[in-house]
PDB file as gemmi writes it, atoms N, CA and C in Angstrom:
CRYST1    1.000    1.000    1.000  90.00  90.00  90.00 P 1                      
ATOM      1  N   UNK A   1     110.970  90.430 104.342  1.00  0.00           N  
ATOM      2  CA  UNK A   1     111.342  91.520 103.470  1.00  0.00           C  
ATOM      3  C   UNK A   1     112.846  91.762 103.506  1.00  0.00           C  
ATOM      4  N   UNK A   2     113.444  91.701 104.646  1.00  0.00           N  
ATOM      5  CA  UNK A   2     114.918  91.760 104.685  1.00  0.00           C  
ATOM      6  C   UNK A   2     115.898  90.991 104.163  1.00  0.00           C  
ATOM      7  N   UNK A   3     115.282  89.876 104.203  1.00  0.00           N  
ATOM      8  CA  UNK A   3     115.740  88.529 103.364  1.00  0.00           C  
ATOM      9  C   UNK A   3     115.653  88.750 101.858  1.00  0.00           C  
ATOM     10  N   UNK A   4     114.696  89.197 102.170  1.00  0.00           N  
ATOM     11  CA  UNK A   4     114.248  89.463  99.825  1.00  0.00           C  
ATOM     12  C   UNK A   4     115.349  90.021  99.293  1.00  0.00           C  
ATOM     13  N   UNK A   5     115.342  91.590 100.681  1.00  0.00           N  
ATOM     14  CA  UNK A   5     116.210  92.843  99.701  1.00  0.00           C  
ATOM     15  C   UNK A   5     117.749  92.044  99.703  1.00  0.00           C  
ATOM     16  N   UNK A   6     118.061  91.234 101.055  1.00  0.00           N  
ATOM     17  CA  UNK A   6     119.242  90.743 100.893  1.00  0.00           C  
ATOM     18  C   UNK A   6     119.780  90.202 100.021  1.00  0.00           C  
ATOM     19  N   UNK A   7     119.176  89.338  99.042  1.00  0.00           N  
ATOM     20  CA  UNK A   7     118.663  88.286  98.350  1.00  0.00           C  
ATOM     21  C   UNK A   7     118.961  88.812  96.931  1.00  0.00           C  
ATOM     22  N   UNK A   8     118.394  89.923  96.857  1.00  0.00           N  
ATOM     23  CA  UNK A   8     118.184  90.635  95.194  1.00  0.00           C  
ATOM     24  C   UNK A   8     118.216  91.854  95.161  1.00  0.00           C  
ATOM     25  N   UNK A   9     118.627  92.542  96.743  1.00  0.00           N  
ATOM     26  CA  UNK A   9     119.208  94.262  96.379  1.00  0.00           C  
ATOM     27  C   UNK A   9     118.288  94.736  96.061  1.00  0.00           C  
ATOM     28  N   UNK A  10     116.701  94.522  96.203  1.00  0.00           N  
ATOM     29  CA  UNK A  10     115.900  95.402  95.235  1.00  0.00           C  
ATOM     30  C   UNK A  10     114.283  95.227  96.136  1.00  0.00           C  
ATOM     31  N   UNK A  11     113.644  96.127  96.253  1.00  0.00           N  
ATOM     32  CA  UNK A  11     111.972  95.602  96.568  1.00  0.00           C  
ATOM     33  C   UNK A  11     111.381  95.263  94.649  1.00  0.00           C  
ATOM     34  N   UNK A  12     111.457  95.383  93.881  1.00  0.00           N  
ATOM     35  CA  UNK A  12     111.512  94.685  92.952  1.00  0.00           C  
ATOM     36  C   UNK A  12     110.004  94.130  93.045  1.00  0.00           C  
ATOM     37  N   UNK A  13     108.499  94.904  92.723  1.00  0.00           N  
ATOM     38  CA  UNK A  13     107.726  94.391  92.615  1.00  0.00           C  
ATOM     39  C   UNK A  13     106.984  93.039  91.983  1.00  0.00           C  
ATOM     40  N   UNK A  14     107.598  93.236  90.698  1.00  0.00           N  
ATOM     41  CA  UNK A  14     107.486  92.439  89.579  1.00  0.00           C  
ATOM     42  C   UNK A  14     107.732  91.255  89.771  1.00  0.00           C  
ATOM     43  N   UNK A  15     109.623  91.110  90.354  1.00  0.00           N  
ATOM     44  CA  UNK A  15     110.332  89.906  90.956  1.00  0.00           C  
ATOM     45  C   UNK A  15     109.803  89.794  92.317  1.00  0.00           C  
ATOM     46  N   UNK A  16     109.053  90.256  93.004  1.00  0.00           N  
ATOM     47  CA  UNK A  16     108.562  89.627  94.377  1.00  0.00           C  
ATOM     48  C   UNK A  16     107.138  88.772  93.776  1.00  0.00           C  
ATOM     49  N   UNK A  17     106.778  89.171  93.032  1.00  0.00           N  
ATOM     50  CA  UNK A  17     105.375  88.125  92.223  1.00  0.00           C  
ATOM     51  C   UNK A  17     105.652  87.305  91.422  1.00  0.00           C  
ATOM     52  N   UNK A  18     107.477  87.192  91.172  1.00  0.00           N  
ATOM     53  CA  UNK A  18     107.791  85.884  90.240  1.00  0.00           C  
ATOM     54  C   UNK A  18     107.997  84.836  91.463  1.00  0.00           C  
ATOM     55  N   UNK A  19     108.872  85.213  92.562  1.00  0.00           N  
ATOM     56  CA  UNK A  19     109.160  84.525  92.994  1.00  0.00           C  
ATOM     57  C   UNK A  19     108.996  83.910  94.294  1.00  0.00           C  
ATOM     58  N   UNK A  20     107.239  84.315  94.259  1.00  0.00           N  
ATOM     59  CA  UNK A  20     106.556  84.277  95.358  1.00  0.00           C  
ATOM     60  C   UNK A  20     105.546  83.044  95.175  1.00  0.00           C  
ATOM     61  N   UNK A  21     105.061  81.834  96.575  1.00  0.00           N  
ATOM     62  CA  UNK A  21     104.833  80.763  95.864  1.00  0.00           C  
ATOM     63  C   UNK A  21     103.330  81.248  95.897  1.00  0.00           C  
ATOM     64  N   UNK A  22     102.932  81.746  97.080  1.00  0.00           N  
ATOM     65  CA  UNK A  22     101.409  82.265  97.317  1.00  0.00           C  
ATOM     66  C   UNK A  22     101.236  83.525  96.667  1.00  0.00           C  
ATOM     67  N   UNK A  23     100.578  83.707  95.433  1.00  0.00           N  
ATOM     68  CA  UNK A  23     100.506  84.579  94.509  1.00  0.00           C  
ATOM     69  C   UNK A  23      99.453  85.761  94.945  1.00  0.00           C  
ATOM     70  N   UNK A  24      98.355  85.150  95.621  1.00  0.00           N  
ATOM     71  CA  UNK A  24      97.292  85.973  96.476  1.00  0.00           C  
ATOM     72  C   UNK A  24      97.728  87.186  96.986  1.00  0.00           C  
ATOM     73  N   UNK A  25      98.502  86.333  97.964  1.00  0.00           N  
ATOM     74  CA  UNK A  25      99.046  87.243  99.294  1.00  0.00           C  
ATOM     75  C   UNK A  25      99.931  88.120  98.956  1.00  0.00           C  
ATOM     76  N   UNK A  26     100.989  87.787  97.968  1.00  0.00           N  
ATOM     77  CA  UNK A  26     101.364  88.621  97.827  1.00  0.00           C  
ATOM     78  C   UNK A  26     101.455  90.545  96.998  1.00  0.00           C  
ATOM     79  N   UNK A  27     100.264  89.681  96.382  1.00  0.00           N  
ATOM     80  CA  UNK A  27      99.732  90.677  95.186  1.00  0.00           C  
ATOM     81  C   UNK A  27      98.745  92.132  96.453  1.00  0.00           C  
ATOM     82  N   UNK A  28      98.613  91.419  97.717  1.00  0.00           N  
ATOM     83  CA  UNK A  28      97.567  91.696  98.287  1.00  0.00           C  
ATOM     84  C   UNK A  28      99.020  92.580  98.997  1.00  0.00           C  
ATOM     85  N   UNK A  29     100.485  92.536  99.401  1.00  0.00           N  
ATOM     86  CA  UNK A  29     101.265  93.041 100.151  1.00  0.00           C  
ATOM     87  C   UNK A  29     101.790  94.182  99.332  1.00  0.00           C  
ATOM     88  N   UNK A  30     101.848  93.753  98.022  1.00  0.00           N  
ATOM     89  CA  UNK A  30     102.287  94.652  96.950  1.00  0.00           C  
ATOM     90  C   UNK A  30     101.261  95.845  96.712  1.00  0.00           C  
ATOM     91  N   UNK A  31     100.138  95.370  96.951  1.00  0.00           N  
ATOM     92  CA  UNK A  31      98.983  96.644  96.932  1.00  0.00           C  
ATOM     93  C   UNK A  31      99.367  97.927  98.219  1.00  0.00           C  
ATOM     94  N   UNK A  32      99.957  96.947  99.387  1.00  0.00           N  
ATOM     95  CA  UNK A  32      99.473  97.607 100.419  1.00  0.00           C  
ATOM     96  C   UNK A  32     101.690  98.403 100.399  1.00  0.00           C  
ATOM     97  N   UNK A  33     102.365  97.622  99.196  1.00  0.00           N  
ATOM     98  CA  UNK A  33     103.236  98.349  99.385  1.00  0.00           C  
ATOM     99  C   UNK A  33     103.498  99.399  98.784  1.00  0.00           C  
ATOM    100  N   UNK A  34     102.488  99.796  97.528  1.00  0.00           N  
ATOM    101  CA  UNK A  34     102.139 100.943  97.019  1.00  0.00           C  
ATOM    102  C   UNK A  34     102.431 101.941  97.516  1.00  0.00           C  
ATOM    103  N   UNK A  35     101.313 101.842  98.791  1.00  0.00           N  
ATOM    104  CA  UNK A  35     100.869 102.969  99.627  1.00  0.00           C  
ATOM    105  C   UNK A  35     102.714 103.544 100.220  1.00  0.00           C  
ATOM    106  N   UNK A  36     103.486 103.092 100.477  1.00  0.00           N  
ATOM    107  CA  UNK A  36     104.739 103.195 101.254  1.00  0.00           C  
ATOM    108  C   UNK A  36     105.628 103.690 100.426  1.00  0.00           C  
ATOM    109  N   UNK A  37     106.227 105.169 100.886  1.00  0.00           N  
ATOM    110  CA  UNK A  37     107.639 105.641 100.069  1.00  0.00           C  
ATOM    111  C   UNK A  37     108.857 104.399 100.140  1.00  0.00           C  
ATOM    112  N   UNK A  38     109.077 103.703  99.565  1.00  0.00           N  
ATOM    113  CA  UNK A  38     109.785 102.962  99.794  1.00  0.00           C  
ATOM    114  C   UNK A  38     111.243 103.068  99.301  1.00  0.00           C  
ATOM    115  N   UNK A  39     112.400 103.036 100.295  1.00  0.00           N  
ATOM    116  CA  UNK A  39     113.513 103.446  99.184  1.00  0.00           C  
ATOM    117  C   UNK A  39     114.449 102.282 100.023  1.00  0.00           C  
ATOM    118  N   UNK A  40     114.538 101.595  98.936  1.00  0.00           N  
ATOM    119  CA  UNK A  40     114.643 100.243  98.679  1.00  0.00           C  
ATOM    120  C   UNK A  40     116.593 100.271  99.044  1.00  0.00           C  
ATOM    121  N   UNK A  41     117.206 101.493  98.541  1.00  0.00           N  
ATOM    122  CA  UNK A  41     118.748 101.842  99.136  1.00  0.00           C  
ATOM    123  C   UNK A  41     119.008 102.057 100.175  1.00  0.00           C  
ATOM    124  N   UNK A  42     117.959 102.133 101.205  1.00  0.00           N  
ATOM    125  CA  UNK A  42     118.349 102.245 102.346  1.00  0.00           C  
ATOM    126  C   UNK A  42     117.383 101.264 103.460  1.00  0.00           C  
ATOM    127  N   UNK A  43     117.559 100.184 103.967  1.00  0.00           N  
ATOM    128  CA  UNK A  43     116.345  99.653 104.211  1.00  0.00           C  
ATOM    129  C   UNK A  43     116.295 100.170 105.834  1.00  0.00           C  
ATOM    130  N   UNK A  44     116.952 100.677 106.382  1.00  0.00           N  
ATOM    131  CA  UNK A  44     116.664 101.548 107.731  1.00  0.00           C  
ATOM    132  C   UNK A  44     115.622 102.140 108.115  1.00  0.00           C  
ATOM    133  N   UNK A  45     115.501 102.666 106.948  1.00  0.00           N  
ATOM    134  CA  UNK A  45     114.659 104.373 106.657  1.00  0.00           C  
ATOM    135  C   UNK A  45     113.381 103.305 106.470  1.00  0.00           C  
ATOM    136  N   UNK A  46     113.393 102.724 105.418  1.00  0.00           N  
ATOM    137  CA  UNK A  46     112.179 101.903 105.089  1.00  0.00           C  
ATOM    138  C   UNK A  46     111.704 101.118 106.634  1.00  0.00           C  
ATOM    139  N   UNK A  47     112.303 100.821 107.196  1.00  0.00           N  
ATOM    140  CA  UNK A  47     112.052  99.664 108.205  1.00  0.00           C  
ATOM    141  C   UNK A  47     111.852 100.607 109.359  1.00  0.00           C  
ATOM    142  N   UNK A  48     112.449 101.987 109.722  1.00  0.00           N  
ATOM    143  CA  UNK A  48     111.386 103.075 110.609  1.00  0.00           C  
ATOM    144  C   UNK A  48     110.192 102.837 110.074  1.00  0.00           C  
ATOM    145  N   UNK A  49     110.089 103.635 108.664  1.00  0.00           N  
ATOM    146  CA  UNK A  49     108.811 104.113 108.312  1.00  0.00           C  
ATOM    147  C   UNK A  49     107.812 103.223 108.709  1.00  0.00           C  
ATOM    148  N   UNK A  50     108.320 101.859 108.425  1.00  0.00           N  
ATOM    149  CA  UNK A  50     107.168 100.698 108.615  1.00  0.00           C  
ATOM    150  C   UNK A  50     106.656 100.574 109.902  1.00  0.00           C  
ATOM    151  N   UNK A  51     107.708 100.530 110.528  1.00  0.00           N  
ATOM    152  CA  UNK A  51     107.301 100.697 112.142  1.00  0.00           C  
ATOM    153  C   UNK A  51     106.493 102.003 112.529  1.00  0.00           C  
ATOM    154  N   UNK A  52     106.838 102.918 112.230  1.00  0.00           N  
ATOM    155  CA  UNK A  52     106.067 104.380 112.454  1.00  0.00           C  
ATOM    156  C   UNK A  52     104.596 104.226 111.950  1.00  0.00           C  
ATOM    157  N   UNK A  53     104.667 103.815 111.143  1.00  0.00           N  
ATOM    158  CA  UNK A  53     103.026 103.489 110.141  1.00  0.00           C  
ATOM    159  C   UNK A  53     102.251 102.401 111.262  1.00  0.00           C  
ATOM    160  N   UNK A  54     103.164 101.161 111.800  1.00  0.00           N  
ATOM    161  CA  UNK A  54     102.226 100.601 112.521  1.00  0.00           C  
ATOM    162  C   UNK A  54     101.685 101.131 113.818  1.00  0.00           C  
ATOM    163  N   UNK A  55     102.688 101.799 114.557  1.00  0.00           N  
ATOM    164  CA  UNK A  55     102.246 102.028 115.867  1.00  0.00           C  
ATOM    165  C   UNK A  55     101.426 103.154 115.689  1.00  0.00           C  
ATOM    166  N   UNK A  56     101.061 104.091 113.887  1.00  0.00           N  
ATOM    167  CA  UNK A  56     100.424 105.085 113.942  1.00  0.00           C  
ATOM    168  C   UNK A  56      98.848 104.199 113.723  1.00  0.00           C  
ATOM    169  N   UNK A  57      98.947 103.166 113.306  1.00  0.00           N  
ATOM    170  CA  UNK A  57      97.994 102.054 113.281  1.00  0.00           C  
ATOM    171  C   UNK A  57      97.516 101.889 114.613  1.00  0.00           C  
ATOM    172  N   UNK A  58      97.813 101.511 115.197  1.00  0.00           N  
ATOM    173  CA  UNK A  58      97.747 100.658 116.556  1.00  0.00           C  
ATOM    174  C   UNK A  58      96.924 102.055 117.318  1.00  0.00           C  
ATOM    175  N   UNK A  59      97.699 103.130 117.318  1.00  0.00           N  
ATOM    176  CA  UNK A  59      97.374 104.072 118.209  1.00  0.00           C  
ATOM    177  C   UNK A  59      96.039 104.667 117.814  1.00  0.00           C  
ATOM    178  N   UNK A  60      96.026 104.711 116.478  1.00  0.00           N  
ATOM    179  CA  UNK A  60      94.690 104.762 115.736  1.00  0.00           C  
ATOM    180  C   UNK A  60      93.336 104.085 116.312  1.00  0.00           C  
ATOM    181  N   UNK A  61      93.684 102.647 116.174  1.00  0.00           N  
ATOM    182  CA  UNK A  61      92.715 102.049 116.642  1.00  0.00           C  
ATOM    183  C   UNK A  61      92.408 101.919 117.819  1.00  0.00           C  
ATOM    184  N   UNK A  62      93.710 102.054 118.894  1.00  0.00           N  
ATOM    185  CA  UNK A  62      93.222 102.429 120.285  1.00  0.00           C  
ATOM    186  C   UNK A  62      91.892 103.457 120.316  1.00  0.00           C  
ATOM    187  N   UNK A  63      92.426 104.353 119.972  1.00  0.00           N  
ATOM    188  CA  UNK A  63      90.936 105.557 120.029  1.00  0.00           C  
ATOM    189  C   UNK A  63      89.929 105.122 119.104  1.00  0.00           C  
ATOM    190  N   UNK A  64      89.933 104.665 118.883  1.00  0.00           N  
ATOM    191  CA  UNK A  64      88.840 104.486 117.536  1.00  0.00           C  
ATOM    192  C   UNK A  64      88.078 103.250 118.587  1.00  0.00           C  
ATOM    193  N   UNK A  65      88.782 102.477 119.141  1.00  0.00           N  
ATOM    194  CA  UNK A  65      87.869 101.629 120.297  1.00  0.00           C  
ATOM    195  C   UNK A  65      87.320 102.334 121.253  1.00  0.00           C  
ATOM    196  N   UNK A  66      88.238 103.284 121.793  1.00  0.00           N  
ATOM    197  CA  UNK A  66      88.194 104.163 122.768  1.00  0.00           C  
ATOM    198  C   UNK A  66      86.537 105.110 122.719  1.00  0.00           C  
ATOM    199  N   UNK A  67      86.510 105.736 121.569  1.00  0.00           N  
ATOM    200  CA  UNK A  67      85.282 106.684 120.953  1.00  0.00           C  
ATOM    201  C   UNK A  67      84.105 105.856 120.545  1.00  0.00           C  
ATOM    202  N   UNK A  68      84.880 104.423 119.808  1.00  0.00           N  
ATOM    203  CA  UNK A  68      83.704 103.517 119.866  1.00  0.00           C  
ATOM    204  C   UNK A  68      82.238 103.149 121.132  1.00  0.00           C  
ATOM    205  N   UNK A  69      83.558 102.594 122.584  1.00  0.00           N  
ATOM    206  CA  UNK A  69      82.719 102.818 123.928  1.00  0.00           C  
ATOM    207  C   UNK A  69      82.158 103.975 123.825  1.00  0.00           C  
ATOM    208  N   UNK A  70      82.735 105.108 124.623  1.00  0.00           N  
ATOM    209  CA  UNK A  70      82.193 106.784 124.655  1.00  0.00           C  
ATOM    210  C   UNK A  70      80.618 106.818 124.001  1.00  0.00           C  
ATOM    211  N   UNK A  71      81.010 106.377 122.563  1.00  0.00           N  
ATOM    212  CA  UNK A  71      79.617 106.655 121.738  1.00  0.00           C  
ATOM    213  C   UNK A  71      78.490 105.829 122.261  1.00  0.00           C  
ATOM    214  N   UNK A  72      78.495 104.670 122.424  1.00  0.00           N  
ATOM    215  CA  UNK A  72      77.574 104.009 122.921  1.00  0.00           C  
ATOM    216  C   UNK A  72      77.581 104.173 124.510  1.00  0.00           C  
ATOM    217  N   UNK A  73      77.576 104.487 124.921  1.00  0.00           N  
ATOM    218  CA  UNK A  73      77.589 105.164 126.240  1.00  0.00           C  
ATOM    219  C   UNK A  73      76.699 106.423 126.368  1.00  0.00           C  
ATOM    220  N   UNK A  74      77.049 106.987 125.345  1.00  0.00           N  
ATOM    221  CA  UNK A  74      76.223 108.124 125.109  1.00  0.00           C  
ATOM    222  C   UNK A  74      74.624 108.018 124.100  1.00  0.00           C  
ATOM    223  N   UNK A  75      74.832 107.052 123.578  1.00  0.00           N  
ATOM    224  CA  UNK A  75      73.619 106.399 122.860  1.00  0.00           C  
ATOM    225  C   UNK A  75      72.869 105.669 124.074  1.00  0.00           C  
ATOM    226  N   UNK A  76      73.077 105.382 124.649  1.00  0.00           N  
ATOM    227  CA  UNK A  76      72.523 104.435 125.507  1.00  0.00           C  
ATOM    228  C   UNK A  76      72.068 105.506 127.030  1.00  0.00           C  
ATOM    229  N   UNK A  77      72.300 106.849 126.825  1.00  0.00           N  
ATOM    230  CA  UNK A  77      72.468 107.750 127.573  1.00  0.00           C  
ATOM    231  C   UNK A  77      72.789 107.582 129.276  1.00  0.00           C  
ATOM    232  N   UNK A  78      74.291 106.817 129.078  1.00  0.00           N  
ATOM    233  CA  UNK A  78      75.210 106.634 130.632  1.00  0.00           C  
ATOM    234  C   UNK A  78      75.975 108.133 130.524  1.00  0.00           C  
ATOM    235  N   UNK A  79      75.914 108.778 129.762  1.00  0.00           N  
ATOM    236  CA  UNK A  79      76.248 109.841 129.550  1.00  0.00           C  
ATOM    237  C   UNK A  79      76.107 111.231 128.818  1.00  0.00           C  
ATOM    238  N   UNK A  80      76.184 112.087 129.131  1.00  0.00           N  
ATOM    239  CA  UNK A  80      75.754 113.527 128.403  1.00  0.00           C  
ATOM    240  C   UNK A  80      76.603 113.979 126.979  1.00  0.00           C  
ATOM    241  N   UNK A  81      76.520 114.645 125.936  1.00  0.00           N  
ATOM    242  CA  UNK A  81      77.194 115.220 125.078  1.00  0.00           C  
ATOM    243  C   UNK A  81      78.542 115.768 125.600  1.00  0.00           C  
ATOM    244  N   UNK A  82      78.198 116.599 126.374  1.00  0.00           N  
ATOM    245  CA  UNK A  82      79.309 116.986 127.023  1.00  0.00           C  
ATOM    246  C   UNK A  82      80.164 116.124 127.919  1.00  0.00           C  
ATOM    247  N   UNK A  83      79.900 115.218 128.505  1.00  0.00           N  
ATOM    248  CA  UNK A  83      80.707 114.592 128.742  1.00  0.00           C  
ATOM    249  C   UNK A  83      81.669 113.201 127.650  1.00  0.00           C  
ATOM    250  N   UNK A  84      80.575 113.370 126.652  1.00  0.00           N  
ATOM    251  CA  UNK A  84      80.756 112.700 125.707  1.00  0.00           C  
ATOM    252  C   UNK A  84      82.838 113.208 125.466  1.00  0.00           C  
ATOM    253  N   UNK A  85      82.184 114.920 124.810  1.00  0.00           N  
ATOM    254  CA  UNK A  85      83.353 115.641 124.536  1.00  0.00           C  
ATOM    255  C   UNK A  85      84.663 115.487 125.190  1.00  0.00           C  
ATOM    256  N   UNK A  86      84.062 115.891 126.563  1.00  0.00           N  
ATOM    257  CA  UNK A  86      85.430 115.706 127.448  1.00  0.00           C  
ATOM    258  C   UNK A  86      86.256 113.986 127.444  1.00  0.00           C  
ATOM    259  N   UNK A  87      85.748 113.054 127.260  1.00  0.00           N  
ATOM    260  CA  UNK A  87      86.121 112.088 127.417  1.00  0.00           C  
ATOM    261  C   UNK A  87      87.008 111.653 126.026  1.00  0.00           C  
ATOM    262  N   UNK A  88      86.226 111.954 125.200  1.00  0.00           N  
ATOM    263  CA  UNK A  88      86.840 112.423 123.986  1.00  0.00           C  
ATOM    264  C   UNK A  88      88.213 112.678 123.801  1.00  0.00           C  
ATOM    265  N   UNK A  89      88.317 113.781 124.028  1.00  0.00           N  
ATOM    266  CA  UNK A  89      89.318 114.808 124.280  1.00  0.00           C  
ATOM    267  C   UNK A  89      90.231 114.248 125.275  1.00  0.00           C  
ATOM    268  N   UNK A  90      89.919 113.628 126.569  1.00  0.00           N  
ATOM    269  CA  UNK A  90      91.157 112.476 127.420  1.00  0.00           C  
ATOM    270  C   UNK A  90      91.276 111.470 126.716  1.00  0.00           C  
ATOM    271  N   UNK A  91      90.652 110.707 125.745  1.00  0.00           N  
ATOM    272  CA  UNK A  91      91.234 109.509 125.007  1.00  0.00           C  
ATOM    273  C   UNK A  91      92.192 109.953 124.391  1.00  0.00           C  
ATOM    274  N   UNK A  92      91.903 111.002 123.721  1.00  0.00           N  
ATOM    275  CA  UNK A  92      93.044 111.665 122.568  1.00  0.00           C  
ATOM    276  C   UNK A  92      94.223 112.141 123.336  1.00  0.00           C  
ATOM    277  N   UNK A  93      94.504 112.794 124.444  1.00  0.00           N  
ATOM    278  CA  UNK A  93      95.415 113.135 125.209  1.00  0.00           C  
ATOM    279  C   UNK A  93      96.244 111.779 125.233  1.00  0.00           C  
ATOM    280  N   UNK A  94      94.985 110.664 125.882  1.00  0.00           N  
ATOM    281  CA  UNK A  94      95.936 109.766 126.931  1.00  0.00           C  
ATOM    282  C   UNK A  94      96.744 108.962 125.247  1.00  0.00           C  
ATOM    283  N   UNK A  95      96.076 109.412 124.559  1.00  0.00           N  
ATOM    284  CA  UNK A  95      96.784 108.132 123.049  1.00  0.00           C  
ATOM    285  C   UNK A  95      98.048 108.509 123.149  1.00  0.00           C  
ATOM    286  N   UNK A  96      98.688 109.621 122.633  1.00  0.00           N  
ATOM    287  CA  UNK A  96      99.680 110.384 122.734  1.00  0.00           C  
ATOM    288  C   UNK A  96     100.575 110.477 123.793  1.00  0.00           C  
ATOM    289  N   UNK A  97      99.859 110.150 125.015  1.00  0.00           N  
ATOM    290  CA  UNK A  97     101.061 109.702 126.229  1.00  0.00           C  
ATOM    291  C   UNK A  97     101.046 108.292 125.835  1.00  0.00           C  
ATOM    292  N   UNK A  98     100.439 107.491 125.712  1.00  0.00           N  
ATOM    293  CA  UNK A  98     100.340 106.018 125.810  1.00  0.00           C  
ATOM    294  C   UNK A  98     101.378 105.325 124.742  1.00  0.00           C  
ATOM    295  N   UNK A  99     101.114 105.966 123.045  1.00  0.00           N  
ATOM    296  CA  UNK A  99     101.659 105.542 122.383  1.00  0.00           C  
ATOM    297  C   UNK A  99     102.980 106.031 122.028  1.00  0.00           C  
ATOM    298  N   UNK A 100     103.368 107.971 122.597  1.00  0.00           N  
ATOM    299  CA  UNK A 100     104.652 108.021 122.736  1.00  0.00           C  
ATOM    300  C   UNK A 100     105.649 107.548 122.904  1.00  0.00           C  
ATOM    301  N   UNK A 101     105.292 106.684 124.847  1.00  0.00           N  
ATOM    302  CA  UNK A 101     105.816 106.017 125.152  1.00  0.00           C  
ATOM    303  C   UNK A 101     106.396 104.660 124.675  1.00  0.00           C  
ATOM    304  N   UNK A 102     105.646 103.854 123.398  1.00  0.00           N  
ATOM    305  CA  UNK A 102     105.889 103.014 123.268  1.00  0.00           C  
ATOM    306  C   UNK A 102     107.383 103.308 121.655  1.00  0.00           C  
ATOM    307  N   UNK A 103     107.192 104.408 121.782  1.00  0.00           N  
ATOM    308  CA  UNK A 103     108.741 104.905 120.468  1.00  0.00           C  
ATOM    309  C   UNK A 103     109.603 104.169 120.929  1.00  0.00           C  
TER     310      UNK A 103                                                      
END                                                                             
């Protein structure tokens, strides 16, 4: 992406699907660049955001594995509701120390 903007000054949707050889993929990056305020004059800002979005990714799915176990744990009854909760509630703590740290 840094190369592109270098390249042509522009995220330039249109021109990233002219001059892209894998047409798939990229149509598939352009979808997902929708989603992103993108301000294409400053690529700093853009290139936090991107980073911020992933590790809000990452940290996401930590717990989301995290609650995944818990639940079946509790389906499988190795554990109570309530402890369900509490454990819960330390995944979510520890995400927030865990992934802070990684700013």
């Amino acid at each position: 992406m840094k190369a592109f903007y270098e390249k042509y000054k522009t995220f330039n949707t249109v021109l990233m699907h002219q001059v892209c050889k894998d047409k798939y993929q990229i149509m598939k990056y352009i979808e997902w660049l929708l989603d992103v305020p993108v301000m294409s004059f400053d690529f700093e800002k853009y290139q936090d955001e991107l980073i911020r979005q992933y590790n809000q990714n990452k940290k996401d799915k930590w717990l989301i594995d995290k609650i995944y176990d818990l639940a079946n744990n509790l389906y499988v009854g190795n554990i109570s509701i309530e402890e369900f909760k509490n454990e819960v509630q330390k995944a979510e703590e520890n995400a927030i120390i865990i992934f802070k740290e990684e700013e």
